[in-house]
C-alpha positions in Angstrom: 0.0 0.0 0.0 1.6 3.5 -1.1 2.6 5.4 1.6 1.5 8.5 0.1 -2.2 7.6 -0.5 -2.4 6.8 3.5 -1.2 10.2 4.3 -3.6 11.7 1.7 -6.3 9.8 2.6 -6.1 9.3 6.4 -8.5 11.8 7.9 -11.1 11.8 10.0 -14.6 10.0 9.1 -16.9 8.2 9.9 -17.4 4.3 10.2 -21.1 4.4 8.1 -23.2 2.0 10.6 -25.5 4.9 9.5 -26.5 7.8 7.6 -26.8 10.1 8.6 -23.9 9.7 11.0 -25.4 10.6 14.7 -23.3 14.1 15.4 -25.7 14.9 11.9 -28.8 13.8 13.6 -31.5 16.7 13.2 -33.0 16.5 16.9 -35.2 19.6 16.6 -37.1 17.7 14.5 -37.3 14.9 16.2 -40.3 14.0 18.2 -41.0 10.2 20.1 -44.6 10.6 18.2 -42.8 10.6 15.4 -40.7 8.1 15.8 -43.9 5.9 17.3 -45.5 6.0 13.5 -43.0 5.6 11.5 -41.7 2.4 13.9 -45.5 0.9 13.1 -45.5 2.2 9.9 -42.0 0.3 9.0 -43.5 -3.0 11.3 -46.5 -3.4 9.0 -44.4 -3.1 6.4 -41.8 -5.6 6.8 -43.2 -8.0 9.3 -44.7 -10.4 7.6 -42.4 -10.6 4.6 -38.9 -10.5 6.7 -39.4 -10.6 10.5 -37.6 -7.9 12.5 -34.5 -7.3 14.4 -33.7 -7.1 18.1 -30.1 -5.7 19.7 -30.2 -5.6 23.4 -27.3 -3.5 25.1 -26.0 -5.3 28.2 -23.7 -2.4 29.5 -22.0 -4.0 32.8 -18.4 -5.0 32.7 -16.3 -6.6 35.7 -12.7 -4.1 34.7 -12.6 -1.5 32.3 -10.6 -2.5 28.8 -8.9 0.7 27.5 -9.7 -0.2 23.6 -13.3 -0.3 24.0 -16.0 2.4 22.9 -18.8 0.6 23.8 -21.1 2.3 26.6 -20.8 0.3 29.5 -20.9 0.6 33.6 -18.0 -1.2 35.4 -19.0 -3.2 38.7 -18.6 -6.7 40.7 -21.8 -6.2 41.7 -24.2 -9.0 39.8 -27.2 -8.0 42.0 -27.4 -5.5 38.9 -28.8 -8.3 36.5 -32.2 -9.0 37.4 -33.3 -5.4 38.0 -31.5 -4.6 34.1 -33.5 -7.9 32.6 -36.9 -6.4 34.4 -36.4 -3.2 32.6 -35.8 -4.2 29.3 -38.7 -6.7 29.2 -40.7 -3.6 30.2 -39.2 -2.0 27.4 -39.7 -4.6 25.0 -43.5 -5.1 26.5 -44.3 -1.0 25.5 -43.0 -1.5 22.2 -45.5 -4.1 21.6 -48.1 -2.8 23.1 -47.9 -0.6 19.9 -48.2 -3.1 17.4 -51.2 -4.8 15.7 -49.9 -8.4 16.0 -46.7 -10.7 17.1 -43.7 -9.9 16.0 -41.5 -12.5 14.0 -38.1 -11.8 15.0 -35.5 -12.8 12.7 -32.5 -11.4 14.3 -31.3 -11.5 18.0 -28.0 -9.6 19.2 -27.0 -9.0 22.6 -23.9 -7.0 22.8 -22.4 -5.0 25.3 -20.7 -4.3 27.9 -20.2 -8.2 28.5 -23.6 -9.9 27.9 -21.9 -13.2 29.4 -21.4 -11.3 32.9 -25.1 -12.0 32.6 -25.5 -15.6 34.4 -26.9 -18.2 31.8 -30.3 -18.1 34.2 -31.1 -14.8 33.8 -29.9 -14.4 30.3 -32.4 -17.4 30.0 -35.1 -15.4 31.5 -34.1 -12.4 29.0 -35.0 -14.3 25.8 -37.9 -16.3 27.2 -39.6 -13.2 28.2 -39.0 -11.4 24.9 -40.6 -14.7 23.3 -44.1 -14.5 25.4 -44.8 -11.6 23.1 -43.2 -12.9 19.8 -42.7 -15.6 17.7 -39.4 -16.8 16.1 -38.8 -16.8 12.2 -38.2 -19.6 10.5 -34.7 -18.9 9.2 -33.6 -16.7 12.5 -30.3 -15.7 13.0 -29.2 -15.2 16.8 -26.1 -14.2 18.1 -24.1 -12.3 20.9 -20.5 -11.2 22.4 -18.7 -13.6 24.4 -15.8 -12.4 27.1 -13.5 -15.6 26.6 -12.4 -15.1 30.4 -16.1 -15.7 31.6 -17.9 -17.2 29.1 -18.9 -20.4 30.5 -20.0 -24.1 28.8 -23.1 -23.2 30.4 -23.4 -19.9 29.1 -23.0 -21.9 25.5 -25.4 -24.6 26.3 -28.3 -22.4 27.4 -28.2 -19.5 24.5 -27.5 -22.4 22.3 -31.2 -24.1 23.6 -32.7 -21.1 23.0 -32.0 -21.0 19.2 -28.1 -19.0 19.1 -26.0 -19.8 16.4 -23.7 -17.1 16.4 -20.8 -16.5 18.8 -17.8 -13.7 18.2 -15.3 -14.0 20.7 -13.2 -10.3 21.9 -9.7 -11.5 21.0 -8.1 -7.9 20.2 -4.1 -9.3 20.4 -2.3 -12.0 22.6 0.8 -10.0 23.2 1.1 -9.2 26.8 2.5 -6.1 26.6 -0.2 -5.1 24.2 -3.1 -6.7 26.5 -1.6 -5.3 29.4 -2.0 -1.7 27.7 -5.6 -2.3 26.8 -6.2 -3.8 30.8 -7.3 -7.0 28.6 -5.4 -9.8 30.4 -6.7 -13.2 28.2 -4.8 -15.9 27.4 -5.0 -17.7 24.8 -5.7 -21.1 26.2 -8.7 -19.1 27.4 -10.1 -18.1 23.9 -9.4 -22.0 22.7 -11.4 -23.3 25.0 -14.3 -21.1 24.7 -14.2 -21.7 21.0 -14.1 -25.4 21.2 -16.9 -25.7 23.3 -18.7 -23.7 20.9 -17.4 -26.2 18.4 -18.8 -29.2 20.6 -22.3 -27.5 21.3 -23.1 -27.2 17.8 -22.3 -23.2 17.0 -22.6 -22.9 13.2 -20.9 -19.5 12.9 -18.2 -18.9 15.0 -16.2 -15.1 15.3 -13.4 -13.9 16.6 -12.9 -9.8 16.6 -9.0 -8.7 16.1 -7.8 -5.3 16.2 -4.8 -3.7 14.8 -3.1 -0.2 15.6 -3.2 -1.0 19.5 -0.7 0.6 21.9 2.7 -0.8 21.4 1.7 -3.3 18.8 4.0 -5.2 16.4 3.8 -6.5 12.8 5.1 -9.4 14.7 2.1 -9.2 17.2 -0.4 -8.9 14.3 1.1 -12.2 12.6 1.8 -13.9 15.9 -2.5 -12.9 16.5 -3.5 -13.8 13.4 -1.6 -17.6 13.2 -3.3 -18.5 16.6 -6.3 -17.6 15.4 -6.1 -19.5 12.2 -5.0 -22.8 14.7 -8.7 -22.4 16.1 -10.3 -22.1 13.1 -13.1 -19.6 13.3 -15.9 -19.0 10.6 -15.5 -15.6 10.5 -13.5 -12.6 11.8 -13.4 -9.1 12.2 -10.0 -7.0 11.4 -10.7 -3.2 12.2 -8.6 0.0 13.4 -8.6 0.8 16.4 -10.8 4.2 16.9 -8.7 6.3 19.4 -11.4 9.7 20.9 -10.4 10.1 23.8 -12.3 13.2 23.4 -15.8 11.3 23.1 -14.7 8.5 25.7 -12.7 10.1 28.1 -10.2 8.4 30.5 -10.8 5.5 29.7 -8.8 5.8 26.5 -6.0 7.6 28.3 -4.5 4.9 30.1 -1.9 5.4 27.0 -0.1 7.9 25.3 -0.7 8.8 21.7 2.6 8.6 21.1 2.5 4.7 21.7 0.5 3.8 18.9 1.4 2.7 15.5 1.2 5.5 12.9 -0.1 6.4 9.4 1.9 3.9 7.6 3.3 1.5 9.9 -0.4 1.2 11.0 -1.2 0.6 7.4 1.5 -2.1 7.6 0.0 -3.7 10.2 -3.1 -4.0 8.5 -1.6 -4.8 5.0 0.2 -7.8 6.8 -2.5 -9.0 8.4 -4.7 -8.9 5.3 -2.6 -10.8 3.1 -1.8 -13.4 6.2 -5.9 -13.9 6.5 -6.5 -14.5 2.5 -3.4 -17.2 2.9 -5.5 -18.7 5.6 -8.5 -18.6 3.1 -10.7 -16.0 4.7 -12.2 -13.9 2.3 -12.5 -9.8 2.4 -16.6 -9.5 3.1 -17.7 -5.3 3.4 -15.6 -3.5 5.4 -13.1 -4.9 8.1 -14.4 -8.5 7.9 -13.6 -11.7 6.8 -14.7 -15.1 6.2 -14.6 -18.7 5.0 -16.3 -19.5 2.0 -18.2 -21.9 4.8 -20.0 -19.2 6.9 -22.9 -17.6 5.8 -21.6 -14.1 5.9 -19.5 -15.2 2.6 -22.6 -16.5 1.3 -24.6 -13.6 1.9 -21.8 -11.6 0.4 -21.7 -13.2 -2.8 -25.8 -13.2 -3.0 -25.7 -9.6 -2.9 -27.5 -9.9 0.6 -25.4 -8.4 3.4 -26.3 -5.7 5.3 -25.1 -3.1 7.3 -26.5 -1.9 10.7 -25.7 -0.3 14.3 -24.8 -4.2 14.9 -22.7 -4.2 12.3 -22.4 -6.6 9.4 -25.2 -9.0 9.0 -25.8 -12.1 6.5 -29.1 -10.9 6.4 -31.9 -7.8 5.9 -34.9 -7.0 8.2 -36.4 -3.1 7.4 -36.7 -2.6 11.7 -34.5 -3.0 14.1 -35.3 -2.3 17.5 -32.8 -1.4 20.0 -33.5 -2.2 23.8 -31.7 -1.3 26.8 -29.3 1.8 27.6 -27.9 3.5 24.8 -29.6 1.3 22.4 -30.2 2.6 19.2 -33.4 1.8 16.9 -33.7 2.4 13.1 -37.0 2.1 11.7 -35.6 2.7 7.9 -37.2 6.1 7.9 -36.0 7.3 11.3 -33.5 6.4 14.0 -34.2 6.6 17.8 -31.6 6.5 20.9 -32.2 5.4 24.5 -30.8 7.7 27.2 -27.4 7.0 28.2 -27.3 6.4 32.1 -29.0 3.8 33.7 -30.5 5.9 36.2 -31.9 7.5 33.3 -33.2 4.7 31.5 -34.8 3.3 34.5 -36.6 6.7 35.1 -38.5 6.8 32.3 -39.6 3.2 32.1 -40.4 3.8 35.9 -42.9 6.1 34.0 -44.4 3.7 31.3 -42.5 5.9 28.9 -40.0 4.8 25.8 -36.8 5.7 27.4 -35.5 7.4 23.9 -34.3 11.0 24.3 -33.2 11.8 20.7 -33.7 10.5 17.1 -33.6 11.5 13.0 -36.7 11.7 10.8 -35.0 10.6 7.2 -35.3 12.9 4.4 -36.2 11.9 1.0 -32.4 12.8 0.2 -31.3 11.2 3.4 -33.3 7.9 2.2 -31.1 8.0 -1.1 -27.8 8.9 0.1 -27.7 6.1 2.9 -28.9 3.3 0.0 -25.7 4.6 -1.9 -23.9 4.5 1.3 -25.2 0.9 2.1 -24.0 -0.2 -1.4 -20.7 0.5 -0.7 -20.0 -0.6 2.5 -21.6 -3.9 1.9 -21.3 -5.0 -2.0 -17.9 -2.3 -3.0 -20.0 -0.3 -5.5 -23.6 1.2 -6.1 -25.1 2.7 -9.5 -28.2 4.7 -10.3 -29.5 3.0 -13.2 -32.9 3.6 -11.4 -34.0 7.4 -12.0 -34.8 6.7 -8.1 -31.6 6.5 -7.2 -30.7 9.7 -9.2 -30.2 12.8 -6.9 -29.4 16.3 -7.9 -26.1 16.8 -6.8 -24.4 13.6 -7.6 -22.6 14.6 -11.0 -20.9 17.0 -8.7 -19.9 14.0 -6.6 -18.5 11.6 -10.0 -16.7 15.2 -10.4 -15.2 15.2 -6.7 -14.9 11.6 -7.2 -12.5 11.3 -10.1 -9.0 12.2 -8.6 -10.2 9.1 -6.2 -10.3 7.5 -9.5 -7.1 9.0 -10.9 -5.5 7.1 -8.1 -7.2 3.4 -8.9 -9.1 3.6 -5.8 -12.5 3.0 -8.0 -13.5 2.6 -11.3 -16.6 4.9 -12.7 -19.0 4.2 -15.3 -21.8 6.5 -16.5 -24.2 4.5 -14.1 -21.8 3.3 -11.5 -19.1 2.9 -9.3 -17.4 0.0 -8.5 -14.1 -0.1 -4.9 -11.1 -1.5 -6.8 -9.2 -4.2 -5.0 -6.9 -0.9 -3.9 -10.0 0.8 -2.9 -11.0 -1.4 -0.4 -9.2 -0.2 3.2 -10.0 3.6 1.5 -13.8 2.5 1.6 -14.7 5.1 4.3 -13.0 8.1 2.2 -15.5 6.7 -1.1 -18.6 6.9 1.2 -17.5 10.3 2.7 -17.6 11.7 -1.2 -21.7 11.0 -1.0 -21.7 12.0 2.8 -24.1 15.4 2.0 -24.6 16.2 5.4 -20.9 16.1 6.2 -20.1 18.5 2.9 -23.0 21.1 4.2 -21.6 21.3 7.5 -17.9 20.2 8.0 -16.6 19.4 11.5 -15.4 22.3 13.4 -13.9 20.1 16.2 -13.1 16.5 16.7 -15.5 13.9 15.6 -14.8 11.0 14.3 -11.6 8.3 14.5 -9.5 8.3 11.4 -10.3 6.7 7.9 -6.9 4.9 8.0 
């Protein structure tokens, strides 16, 4: 990878799990009414033809890890579970109260936090509540996050019963001086064992989550990371950058200087390396920081043209409405997005009365609607076209304009009704999206926003 095209392109942007990007929500706007009709109206929709989609946040963590930008509340105190599972079954039970008839969930994913410092009992109780008031979809794809330190057999066993497929293991790196920076201490005996006993149980789609540009990381380290991994033989993996804002998260990613971490292009390196180690191991390049076997359906949905893109991430799979329960959670309805408050405290307050505990949202534009479907083309399939007059907008000639010196350097390659990421394009994805980023061009960052592209 040239040197000089990751100093040209590495600049801040942002990682697409939506558009418009949250700092570029319109919250005057907003109004929980709103967001109430176009939820139903999106339900009647899509229920019947594709089920719907649930993430539930589980925030608690036992130690802070320095890496992570997840919201999450650090205690030893597990007398925090039931009181949580309580609440977000109320949540889940004012949702429905909304809807004509049953939902058919499609897709399950509890993330966090750590949803395995959840015990298997009450995690259990979690899923069988959400199912009084629902039914399961035929082809249903359930999965969550498992911490390889206390993920248990029995933590397996039970969300296997319950209809989980889907595990992704937090690996991050096995160096020690690297875990030790990140307050990740996690052998990898640890992460073997988890990962057979997923094997055993019956998980068809097995994950493990790797991330490169840590403090004091090595090409070494990277290889060293990625060679384990391969001896365990996951289905699928995740290979991202590591998003340092300490200006959004605070101290917890401070326990490190800046100047510890890998820069510009011996970060690129890193990622180059491990790249070209993965597709050796036959794991295939799938959207944006992700691989896979040609085994897994991720791959598959890949090649079908079917993956998606979400606040969850990557999945093999579309559903129009997603609903997001717990703290922080965030819900996208296709025509609007809607955010639960922050805190705990204030999460349970507004359940405490009967209320949807969201406190700010976006109502998509007709513009907004087209933007995000070119967006969504790229990050999941590597191009998008507008050979539908639908998919035409006014001021995209002006973007093919912009987008030609991106061309110029063999990042893409642009037709008179498309555009298709070049090989070379790929890791540069982010800057290709931020050319159709609308909202971003109107109104460009005055202060720090987002982590950078490279």
């Amino acid at each position: 990878m040239s040197i000089s095209l990751i100093q040209k392109y590495n600049v801040p942007g942002p990682r697409y799990t939506s558009y418009p990007t949250v700092p570029y929500w319109e919250e005057n706007l907003f109004s929980l009414e709103q967001w109430k009709s176009t939820f139903i109206k999106s339900f009647n929709e899509s229920n019947a033809a594709e089920g719907i989609s649930l993430y539930i946040h589980l925030p608690f963590c036992e130690s802070m890890c320095t890496f992570c930008g997840c919201n999450k509340r650090i205690t030893k105190n597990h007398e925090v579970e039931n009181p949580y599972i309580l609440a977000v079954l109320k949540e889940w039970n004012l949702y429905c109260d909304l809807l004509p008839n049953k939902p058919i969930i499609k897709e399950i994913h509890l993330g966090g936090g750590t949803p395995t410092f959840f015990s298997p009992e009450n995690l259990e109780a979690l899923i069988n509540g959400i199912f009084t008031r629902a039914v399961k979809a035929k082809e249903h794809e359930f999965s969550f996050e498992g911490h390889p330190n206390n993920n248990t057999r029995r933590h397996l066993q039970s969300l296997y019963d319950l209809g989980f497929r889907r595990v992704s293991f937090g690996v991050q790196d096995y160096s020690s001086k690297v875990q030790t920076a990140i307050h990740r201490i996690q052998p990898f005996h640890n992460v073997a064992k988890v990962t057979f006993w997923a094997k055993e149980i019956g998980y068809t789609s097995i994950g493990h989550d790797l991330i490169f540009g840590l403090p004091f990381q090595t090409l070494n380290d990277v290889i060293d990371t990625i060679d384990k991994t391969k001896s365990l033989s996951p289905d699928r993996l995740a290979f991202y950058s590591y998003a340092h804002v300490p200006w959004i998260k605070g101290n917890g990613q401070r326990g490190f200087k800046g100047e510890d971490l890998p820069k510009d292009d011996e970060k690129r390196q890193l990622y180059e390396a491990g790249k070209n180690r993965l597709s050796q191991n036959n794991y295939h390049e799938i959207g944006m920081d992700h691989f896979a076997l040609e085994t897994d359906s991720m791959y598959d949905s890949f090649q079908k043209g079917n993956l998606h893109r979400n606040f969850m991430g990557y999945t093999s799979s579309k559903t129009q409405l997603m609903i997001g329960l717990g703290v922080s959670s965030i819900s996208d309805s296709w025509y609007s997005f809607a955010q639960n408050e922050k805190t705990i405290e204030d999460y349970y307050k507004r359940l405490d009365a009967n209320e949807l505990p969201v406190f700010r949202g976006h109502i998509l534009t007709d513009e907004d609607l087209i933007i995000r479907k070119h967006i969504l083309n790229l990050m999941c399939q590597f191009e998008t076209s507008w050979k539908n007059d639908s998919d035409f907008f006014p001021e995209l000639p002006e973007i093919i304009n912009q987008l030609h010196e991106i061309e110029t350097d063999g990042l893409v390659k642009i037709t008179s009704q498309s555009i298709q990421v070049t090989e070379k394009g790929k890791p540069f994805v982010r800057n290709i999206c931020m050319a159709f980023d609308l909202r971003l061009k109107r109104n460009a960052p005055q202060t720090e926003l987002f982590s950078m592209t490279v």
